[in-house]
C-alpha positions as CSV (number, residue, x, y, z in Angstrom):
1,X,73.2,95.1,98.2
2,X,77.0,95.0,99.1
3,X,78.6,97.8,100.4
4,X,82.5,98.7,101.6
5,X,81.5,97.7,105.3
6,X,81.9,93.8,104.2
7,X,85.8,94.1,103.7
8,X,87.3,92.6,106.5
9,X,90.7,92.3,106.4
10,X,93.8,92.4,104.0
11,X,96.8,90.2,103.1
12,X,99.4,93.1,101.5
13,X,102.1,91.3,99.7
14,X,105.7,91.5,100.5
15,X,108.9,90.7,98.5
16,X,111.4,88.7,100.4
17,X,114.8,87.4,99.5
18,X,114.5,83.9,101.2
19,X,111.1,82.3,102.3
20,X,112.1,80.5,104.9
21,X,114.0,83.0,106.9
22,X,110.7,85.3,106.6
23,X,108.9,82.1,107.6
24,X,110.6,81.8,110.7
25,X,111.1,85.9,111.4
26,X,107.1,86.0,111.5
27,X,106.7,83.0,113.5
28,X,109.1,82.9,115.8
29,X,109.4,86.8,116.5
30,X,105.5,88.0,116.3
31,X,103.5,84.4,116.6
32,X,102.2,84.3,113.0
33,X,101.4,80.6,111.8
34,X,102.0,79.4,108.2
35,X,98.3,79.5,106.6
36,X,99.8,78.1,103.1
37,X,102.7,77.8,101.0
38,X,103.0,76.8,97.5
39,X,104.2,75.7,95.3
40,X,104.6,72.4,97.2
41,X,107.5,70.7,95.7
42,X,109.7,74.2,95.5
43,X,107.8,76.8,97.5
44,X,108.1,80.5,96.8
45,X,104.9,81.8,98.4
46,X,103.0,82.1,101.8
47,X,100.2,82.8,103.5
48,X,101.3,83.9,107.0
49,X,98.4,84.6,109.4
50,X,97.5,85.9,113.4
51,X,94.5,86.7,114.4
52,X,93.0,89.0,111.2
53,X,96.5,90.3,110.4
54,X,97.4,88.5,107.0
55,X,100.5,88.9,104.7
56,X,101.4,86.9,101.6
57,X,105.4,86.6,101.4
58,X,106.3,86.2,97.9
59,X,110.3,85.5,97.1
60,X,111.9,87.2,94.4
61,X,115.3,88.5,94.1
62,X,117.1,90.8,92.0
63,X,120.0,89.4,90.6
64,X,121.9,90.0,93.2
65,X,119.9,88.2,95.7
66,X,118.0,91.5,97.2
67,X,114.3,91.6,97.8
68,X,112.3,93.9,94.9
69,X,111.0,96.8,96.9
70,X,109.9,97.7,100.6
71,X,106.8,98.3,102.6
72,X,105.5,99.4,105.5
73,X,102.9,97.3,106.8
74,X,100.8,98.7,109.8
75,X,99.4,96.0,112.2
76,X,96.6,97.4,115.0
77,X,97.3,95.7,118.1
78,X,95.9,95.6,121.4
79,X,98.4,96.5,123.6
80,X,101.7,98.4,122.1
81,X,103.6,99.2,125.0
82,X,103.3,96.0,126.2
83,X,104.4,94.3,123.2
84,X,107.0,97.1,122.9
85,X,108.5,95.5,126.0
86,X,108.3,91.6,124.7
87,X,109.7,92.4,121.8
88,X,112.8,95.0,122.6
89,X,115.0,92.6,122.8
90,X,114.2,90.6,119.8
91,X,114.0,92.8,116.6
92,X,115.8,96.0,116.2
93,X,113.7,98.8,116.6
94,X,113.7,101.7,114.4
95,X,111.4,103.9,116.4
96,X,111.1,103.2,119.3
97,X,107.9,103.6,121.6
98,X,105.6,106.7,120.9
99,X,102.8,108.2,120.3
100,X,100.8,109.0,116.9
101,X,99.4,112.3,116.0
102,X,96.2,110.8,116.9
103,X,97.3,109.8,120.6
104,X,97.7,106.3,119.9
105,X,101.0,104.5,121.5
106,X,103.3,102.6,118.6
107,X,106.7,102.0,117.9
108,X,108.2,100.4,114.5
109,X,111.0,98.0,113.7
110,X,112.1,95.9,110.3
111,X,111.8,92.9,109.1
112,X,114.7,90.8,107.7
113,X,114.0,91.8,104.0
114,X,114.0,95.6,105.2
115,X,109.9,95.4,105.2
116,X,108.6,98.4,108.1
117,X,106.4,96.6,110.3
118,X,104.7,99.2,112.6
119,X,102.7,98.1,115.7
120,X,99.9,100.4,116.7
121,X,97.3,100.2,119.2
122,X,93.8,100.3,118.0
123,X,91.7,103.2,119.8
């Protein structure tokens, strides 16, 4: 019998204004590879993937060009501080390091569509 313990991982869905500049924000700034993208011919979907963190970047604009809606996506990493320090000087941060009300070290910055990407360290 199935039960919640076989979920595994998730791909939350984020607007974005222009696919290719969230193509190469994810890959370039945090490593993520291009798992698919479709349609082929004119695409406006991905698949973006590293390690078990998964996000499908879907554009659509209002009509004047802005992404529909914001998230905050929350990625466990292994090592924030360190990856605090990589990535400083890259991405503007919008909090920088810290700790969580559980005692866990994060810090949080935003993608180019105004998404909240939030890096914390798993235990």
């Amino acid at each position: 019998m199935a039960d919640l313990t076989e979920i595994k991982s998730a791909a939350p869905q984020l607007p974005v204004g222009d696919l290719q500049r969230s193509l190469d924000f994810y890959a370039s700034h945090l490593g993520f590879r291009t798992v698919d993208i479709w349609p082929e011919n004119a695409p406006t979907e991905a698949l973006v993937s590293k390690n078990e963190a998964h996000l499908r970047l879907v554009e659509e604009s209002d009509p004047q060009g802005d992404p529909r809606g914001e998230a905050t996506v929350t990625i466990q990493v292994d090592n924030a501080s360190g990856l605090y320090g990589l990535l400083n000087d890259t991405v503007v941060m919008e909090e920088s390091l810290g700790w969580s009300p559980d005692g866990r070290r994060y810090f949080a910055f935003r993608d180019p569509d105004g998404h909240r990407i939030v890096f914390i360290d798993m235990a």
